[in-house]
C-alpha positions as CSV (number, residue, x, y, z in Angstrom):
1,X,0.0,0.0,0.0
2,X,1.7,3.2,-0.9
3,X,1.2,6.3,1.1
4,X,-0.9,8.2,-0.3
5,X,-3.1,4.9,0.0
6,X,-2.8,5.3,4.2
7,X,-4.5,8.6,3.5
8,X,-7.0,7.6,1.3
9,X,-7.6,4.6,4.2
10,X,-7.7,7.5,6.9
11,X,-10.4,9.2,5.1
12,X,-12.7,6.0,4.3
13,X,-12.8,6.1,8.4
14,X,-13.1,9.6,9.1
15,X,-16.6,9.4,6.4
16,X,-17.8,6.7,8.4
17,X,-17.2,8.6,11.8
18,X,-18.9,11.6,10.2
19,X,-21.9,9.9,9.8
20,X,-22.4,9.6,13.7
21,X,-23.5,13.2,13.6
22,X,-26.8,14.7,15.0
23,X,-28.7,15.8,11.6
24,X,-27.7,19.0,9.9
25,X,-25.0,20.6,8.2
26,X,-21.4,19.3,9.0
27,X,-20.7,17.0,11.7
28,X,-22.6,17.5,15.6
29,X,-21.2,14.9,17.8
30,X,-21.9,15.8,21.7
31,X,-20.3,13.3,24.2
32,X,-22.9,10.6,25.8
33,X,-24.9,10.6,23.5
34,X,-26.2,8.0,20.5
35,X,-23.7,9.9,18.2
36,X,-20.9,9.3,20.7
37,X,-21.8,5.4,21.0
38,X,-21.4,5.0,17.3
39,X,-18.9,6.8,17.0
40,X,-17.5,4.4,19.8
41,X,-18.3,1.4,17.6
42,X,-16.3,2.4,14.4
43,X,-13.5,3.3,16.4
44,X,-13.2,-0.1,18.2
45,X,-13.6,-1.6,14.7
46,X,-10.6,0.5,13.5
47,X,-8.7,-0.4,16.6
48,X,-9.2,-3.9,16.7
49,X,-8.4,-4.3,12.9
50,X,-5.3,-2.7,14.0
51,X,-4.2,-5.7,16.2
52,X,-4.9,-3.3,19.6
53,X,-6.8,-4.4,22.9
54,X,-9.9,-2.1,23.7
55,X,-11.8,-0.7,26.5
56,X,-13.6,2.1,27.6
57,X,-12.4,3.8,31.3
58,X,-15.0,5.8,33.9
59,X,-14.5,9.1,31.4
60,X,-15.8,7.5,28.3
61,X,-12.4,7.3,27.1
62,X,-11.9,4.7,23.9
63,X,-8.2,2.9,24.9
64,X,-6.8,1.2,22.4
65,X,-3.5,-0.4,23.6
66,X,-0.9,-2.2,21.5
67,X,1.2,-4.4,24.6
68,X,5.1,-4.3,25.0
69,X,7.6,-6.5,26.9
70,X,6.4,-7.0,30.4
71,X,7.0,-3.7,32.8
72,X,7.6,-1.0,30.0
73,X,6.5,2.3,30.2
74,X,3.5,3.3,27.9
75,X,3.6,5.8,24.9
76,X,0.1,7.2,24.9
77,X,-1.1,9.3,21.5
78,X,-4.7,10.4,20.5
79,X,-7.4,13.6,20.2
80,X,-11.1,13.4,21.1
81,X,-13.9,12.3,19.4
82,X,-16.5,15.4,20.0
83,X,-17.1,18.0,17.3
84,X,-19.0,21.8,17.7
85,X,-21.7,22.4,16.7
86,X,-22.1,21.9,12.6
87,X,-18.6,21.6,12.8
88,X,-15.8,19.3,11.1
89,X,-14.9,15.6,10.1
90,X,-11.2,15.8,11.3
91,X,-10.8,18.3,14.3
92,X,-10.0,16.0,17.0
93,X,-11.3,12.6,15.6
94,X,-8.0,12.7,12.7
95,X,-5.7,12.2,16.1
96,X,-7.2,9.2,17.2
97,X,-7.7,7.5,13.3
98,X,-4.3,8.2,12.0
99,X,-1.8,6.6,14.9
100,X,-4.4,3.9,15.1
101,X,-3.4,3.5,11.4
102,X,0.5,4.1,12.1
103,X,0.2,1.2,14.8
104,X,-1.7,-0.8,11.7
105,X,1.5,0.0,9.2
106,X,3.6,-1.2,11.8
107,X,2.0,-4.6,12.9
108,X,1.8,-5.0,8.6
109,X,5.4,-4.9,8.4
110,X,6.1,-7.1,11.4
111,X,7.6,-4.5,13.8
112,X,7.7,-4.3,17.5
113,X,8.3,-1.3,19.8
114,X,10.4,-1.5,23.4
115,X,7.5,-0.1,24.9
116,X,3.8,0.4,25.3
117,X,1.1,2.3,23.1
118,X,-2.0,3.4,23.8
119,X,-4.2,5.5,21.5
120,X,-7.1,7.6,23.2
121,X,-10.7,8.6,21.6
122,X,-11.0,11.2,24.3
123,X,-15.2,11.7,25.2
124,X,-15.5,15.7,25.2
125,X,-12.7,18.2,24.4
126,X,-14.9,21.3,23.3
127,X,-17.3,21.5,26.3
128,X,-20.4,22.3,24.0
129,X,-22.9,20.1,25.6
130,X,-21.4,20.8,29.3
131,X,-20.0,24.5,31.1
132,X,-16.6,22.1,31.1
133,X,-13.9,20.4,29.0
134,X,-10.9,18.2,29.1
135,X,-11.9,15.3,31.6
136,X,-10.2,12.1,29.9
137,X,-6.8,13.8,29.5
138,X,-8.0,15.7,33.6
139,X,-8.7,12.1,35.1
140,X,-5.5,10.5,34.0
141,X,-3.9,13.4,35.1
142,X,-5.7,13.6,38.6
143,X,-6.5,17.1,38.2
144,X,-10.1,16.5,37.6
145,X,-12.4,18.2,39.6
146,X,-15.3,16.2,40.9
147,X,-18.1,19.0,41.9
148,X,-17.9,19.4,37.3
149,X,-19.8,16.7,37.9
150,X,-22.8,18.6,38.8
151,X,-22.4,20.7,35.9
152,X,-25.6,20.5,33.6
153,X,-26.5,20.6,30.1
154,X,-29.1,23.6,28.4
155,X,-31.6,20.4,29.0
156,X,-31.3,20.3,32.8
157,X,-28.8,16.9,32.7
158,X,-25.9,17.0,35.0
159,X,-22.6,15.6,33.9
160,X,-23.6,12.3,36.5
161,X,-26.1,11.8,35.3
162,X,-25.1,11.9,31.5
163,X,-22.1,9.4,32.1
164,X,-24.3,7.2,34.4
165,X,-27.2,6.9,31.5
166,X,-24.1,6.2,29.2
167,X,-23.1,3.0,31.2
168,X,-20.5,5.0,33.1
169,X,-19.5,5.3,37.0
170,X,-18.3,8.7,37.6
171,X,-17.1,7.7,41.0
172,X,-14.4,5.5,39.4
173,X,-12.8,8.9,37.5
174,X,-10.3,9.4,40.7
175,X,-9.0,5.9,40.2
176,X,-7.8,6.7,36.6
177,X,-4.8,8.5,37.6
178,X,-1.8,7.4,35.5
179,X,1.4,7.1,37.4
180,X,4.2,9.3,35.6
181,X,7.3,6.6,35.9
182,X,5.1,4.4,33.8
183,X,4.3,7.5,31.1
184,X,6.5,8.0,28.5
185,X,5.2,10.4,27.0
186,X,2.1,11.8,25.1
187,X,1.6,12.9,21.1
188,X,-1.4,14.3,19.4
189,X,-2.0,14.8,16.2
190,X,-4.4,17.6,14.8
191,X,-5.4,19.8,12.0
192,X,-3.6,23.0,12.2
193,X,-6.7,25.2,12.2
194,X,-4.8,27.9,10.7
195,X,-4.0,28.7,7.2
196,X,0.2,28.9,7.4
197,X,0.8,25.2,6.4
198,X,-1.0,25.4,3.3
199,X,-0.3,28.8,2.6
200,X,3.7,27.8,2.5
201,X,2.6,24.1,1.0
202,X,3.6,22.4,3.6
203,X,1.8,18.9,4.9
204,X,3.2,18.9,8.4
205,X,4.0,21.4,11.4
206,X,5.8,20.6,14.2
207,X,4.2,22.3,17.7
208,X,6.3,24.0,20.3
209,X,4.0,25.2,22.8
210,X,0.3,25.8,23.1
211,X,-0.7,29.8,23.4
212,X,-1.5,30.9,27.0
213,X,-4.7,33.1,27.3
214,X,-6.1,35.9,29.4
215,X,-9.0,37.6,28.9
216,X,-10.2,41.1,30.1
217,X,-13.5,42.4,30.8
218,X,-13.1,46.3,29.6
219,X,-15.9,49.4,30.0
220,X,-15.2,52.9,28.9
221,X,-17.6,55.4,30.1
222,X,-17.9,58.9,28.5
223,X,-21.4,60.8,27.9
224,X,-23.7,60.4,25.7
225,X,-24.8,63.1,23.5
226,X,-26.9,64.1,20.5
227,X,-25.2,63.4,17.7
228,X,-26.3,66.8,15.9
229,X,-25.6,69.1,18.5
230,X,-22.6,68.2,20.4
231,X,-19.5,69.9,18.9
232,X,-16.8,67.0,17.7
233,X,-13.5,68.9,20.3
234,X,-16.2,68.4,23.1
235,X,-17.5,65.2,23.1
236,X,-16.6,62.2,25.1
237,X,-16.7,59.4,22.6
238,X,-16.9,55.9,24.8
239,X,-16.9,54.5,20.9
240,X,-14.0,56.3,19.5
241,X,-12.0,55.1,22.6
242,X,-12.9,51.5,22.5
243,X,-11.6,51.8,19.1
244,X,-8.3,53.5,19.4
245,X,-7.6,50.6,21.9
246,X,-8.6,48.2,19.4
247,X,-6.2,49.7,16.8
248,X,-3.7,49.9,20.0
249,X,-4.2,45.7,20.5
250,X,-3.8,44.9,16.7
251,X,-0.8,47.2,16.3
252,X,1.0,45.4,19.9
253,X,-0.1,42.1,18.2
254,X,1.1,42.5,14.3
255,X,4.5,44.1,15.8
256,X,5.1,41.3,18.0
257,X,5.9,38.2,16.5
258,X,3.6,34.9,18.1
259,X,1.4,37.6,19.7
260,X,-2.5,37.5,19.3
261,X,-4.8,39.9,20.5
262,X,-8.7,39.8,19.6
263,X,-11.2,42.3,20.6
264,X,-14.5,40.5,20.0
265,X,-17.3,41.4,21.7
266,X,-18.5,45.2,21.8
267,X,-21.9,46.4,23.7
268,X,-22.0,50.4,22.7
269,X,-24.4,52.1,24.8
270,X,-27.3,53.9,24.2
271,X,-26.7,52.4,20.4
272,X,-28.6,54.6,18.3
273,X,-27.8,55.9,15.0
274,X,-28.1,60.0,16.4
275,X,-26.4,59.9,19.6
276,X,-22.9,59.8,20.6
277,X,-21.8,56.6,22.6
278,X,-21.9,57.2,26.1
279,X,-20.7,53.7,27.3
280,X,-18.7,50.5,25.7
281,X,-18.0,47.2,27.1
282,X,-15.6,45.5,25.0
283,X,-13.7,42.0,25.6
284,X,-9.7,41.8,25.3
285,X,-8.1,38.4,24.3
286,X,-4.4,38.0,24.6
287,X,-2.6,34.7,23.2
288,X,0.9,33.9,23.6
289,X,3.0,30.8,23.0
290,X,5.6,32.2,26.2
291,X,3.8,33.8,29.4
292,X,6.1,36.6,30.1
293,X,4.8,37.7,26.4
294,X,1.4,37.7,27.4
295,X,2.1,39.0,30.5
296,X,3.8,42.4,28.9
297,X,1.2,42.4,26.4
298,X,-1.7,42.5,29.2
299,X,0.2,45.2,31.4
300,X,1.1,47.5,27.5
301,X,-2.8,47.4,26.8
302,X,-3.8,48.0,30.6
303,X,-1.9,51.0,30.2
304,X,-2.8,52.1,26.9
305,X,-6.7,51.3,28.1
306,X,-5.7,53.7,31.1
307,X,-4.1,56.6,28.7
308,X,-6.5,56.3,26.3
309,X,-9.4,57.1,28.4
310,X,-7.3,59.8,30.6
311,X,-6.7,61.5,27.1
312,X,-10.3,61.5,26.4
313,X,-12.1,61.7,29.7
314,X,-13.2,58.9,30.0
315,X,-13.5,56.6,33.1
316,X,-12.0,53.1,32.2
317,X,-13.1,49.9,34.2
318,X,-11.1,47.0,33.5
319,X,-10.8,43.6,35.1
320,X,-8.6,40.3,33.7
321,X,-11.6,37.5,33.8
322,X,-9.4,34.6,32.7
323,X,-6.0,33.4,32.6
324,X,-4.7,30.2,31.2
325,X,-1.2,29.4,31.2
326,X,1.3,28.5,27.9
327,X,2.0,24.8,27.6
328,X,5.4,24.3,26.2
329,X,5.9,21.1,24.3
330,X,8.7,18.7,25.5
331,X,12.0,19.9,23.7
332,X,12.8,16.0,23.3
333,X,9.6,14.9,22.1
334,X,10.0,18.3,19.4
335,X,13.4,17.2,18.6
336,X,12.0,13.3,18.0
337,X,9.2,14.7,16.0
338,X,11.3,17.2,13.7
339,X,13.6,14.0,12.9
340,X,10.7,12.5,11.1
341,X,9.9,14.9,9.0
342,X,12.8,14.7,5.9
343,X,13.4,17.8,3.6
344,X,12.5,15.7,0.9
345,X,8.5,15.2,2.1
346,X,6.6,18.2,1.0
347,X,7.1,21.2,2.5
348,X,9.4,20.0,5.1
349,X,8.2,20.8,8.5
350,X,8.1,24.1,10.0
351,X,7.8,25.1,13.9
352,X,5.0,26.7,15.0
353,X,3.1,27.4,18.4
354,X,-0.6,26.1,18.5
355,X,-2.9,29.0,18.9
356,X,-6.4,27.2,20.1
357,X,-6.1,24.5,23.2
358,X,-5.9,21.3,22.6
359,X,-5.9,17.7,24.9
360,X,-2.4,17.9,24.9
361,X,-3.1,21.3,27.0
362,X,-3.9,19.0,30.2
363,X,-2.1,15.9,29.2
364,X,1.3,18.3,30.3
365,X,0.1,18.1,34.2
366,X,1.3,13.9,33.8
367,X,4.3,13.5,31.3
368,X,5.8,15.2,28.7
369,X,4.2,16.0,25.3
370,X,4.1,17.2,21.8
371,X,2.0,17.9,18.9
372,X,2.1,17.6,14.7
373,X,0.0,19.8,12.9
374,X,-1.4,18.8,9.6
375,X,-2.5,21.4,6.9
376,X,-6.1,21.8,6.2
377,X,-7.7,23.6,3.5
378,X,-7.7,27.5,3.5
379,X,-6.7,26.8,6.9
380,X,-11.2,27.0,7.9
381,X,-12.1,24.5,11.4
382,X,-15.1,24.2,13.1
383,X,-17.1,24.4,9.8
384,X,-18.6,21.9,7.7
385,X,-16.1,22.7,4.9
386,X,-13.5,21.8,7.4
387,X,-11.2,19.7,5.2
388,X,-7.8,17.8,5.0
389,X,-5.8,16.8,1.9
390,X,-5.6,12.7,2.1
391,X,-1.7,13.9,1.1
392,X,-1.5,15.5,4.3
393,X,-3.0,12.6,6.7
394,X,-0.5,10.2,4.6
395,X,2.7,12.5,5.6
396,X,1.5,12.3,9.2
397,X,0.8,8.8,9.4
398,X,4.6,8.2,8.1
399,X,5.6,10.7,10.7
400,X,4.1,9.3,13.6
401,X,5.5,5.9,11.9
402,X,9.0,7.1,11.9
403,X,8.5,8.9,15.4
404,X,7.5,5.1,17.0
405,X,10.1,3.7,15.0
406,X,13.0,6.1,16.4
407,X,11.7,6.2,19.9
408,X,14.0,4.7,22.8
409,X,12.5,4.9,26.0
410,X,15.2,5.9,27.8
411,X,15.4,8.9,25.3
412,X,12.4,10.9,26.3
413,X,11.7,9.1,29.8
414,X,13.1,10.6,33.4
C-alpha cells in the first residue's frame, strides 16, 4: 500500500465517523450521546483491525493499547472524538484515526516497539454540551475536579447523570490517575486550524507550545450626546475610545511576532444611529505561545486602556476575567518529531506554536508531550467545509510511523 493509499484509508474512516453526527450541516457529535456510542463502535472496529486491545475507562475514554515487553512504560497518543456544533470531520477525531493506522502500518510490516502504546478517543474536548472540558486527559492526570460533575447541560442533565445513562460510574474517574514513571510520554495529532501550512505548502507542522490566554472584561464610560448638536473637540466618545484601543491591541499584536490579541465582543451604549456613545463594554483576548509575552502584552494594553481614556475623559473599568497558562511542548519529544519529518517530504516541516487548546493542554500536568499539525484547507475549522488533503494525513501517518520507529524509551523518559 503506498502512502498516499494510508491517506485515502484514513479518510474512508473519518466518512464513516462523520456519519455519527446529529442531523444537519457538517458533523454535531456531543459526548454521551447515540452519536458518541457510534462513533465508539467504528472506532473499536478500526482499533481492533489494527491488532490493539480495547476498552472504555470511567471518562468514556476509547483505549486502544498495543502491549510491550512486560513492565515497560507506555507511549500514549490520540485527540477526542467530539465536534462543535455543525462543525468538522477531522478536528480531533483525525488524532485518534491516524496513529491507530501508524500502529496498523507497523504490525503489517512485522515490527515491535520497546514499549507500550496506547491511542485515546477522548469523550469531550470542546465543552459544547457541558459548562466544562478536558476530563479524559483531567482524570489521567488527577486534576479532575469532581463537583464538574454537577455541571448540567441547556436540557437540565448533569454531567452524572449523562455518564451514568451512558453506562458509566463517575465515581471511578479518581481511580484513573496514570502514574508518571510508567508514562513515557504523550503525542497528538491535529489539524492545524490555521492557514500557514497550506499557505507555504507544507503537509506537516511541528508544535512548540500551546498559546497561554487571558482575557479582560473592559468598560469605557464617556457621555452620551446628540449626535447633531454636540461639537466634535467636546465630546466624550466611549466609541471612538474603544476603538483607538482596538487599533492599539492589533498594532501590539502585528508588531510582535507569536502575539495574538482579539477584541471581539463590543456592547455600545445607548446604540442609536443620532447619539454619541456614552458607554462600551468591550472584551480583550491576549494569546501567547511564552507567558512573560502575554504578561507584557496584558500590562502595555492595561496601560494604553488607562491613557487612552485619561486623554479622552473617560473613566476606564477593566478587570482580567481569565488566565490560562502557555504549555510548552517537551523539547525531546519536538526534537524526536522534527527528525521524522525529511526535507525531501513536502514542504518539510516548520515550527510553530498552537494557537487554540488542545488535549495535549492537560495531558502536560502527567508527562511530557508534543503535537504535529497537519495542513487543512484555506486553513477554515469548526465548519462543515473543514477539510484535510488525504496527502497530508499520509505524511503524518509516516511521521508518527518514523517517530515510534525512532523512539528509545530511555530517550524521552526521566
Amino acid at each position: 500500500m503506498t502512502d498516499i493509499k494510508w491517506g485515502e484509508l484514513a479518510q474512508h474512516w473519518l466518512d464513516r465517523l462523520a456519519a455519527c453526527s446529529e442531523p444537519g450541516p457538517g458533523v454535531t457529535r456531543l459526548p454521551f450521546t447515540p452519536e458518541h456510542r457510534a462513533a465508539l463502535a467504528v472506532l473499536t472496529e478500526l482499533m481492533q483491525q489494527a491488532g490493539l486491545a480495547v476498552h472504555l475507562d470511567a471518562a468514556g475514554t476509547l483505549i486502544g493499547r498495543m502491549e510491550g515487553p512486560e513492565g515497560v512504560p507506555t507511549l500514549l497518543m490520540g485527540s477526542h472524538q467530539d465536534s462543535v456544533r455543525e462543525g468538522g470531520a477531522y478536528d480531533g477525531i483525525m488524532g485518534v484515526v491516524l496513529p491507530v493506522l501508524a500502529l496498523m502500518k507497523l504490525r503489517e510490516h512485522g515490527v515491535t516497539l520497546p514499549f507500550a502504546v496506547e491511542v485515546l478517543a477522548f469523550a469531550d474536548e470542546e465543552g459544547v454540551r457541558f459548562p466544562t472540558a478536558l476530563m479524559g486527559p483531567r482524570a489521567l492526570a488527577g486534576t479532575f475536579d469532581m463537583t464538574a460533575l454537577d455541571l448540567q447541560d441547556h436540557d437540565g442533565i448533569t454531567l452524572r447523570r449523562a455518564m451514568e445513562d451512558f453506562g458509566l460510574n463517575p465515581d471511578a474517574l479518581p481511580g484513573l490517575r496514570r502514574a508518571p514513571s510508567q508514562t513515557l510520554g504523550w503525542v497528538e495529532i491535529h489539524l492545524e486550524q490555521g492557514p500557514v501550512l497550506a499557505a507555504a505548502a507544507q503537509d506537516i507542522g511541528i508544535v512548540t507550545s500551546i498559546c497561554g490566554i487571558e482575557r479582560h472584561m473592559i468598560t469605557l464610560t464617556g457621555k452620551a450626546a446628540h449626535a447633531g448638536t454636540m461639537p466634535m473637540h467636546l465630546r466624550r466618545d466611549a466609541l471612538a475610545g474603544a476603538a483607538e484601543l482596538t487599533l492599539a491591541a492589533e498594532s501590539l499584536a502585528r508588531e510582535t511576532d507569536g502575539l495574538l490579541a482579539t477584541v471581539g465582543a463590543l456592547q455600545v451604549r445607548p446604540g442609536v444611529v443620532n447619539a454619541v456613545p456614552g458607554e462600551v463594554a468591550l472584551t480583550l483576548e491576549i494569546r501567547a505561545p511564552e507567558d512573560a509575552m502575554r504578561a507584557q502584552a496584558g500590562a502595555e494594553l492595561t496601560q494604553a486602556a488607562h491613557d487612552i481614556a485619561h486623554r479622552r475623559g473617560l473613566v476606564l473599568e477593566i478587570a482580567r476575567t481569565y488566565a490560562q497558562p502557555a504549555t510548552p511542548c517537551s523539547p525531546q519529544i519536538i526534537e524526536g518529531l522534527s527528525k521524522t519529518v525529511e526535507p525531501s517530504d513536502r514542504g518539510g516541516a516548520q515550527h510553530m506554536a498552537s494557537g487554540a487548546t488542545h488535549d495535549t493542554s492537560a495531558m502536560a500536568a502527567l508527562c511530557r508531550v508534543g503535537m504535529l499539525f497537519t495542513a487543512c484547507r484555506d486553513g477554515v475549522s469548526h465548519h462543515p467545509d473543514e477539510h484535510v488533503p488525504a496527502a497530508s494525513m499520509s505524511s503524518g501517518i509516516t511521521a508518527l510511523e518514523r517517530y515510534l520507529l525512532q523512539l528509545q524509551p530511555s530517550a524521552c523518559h526521566p
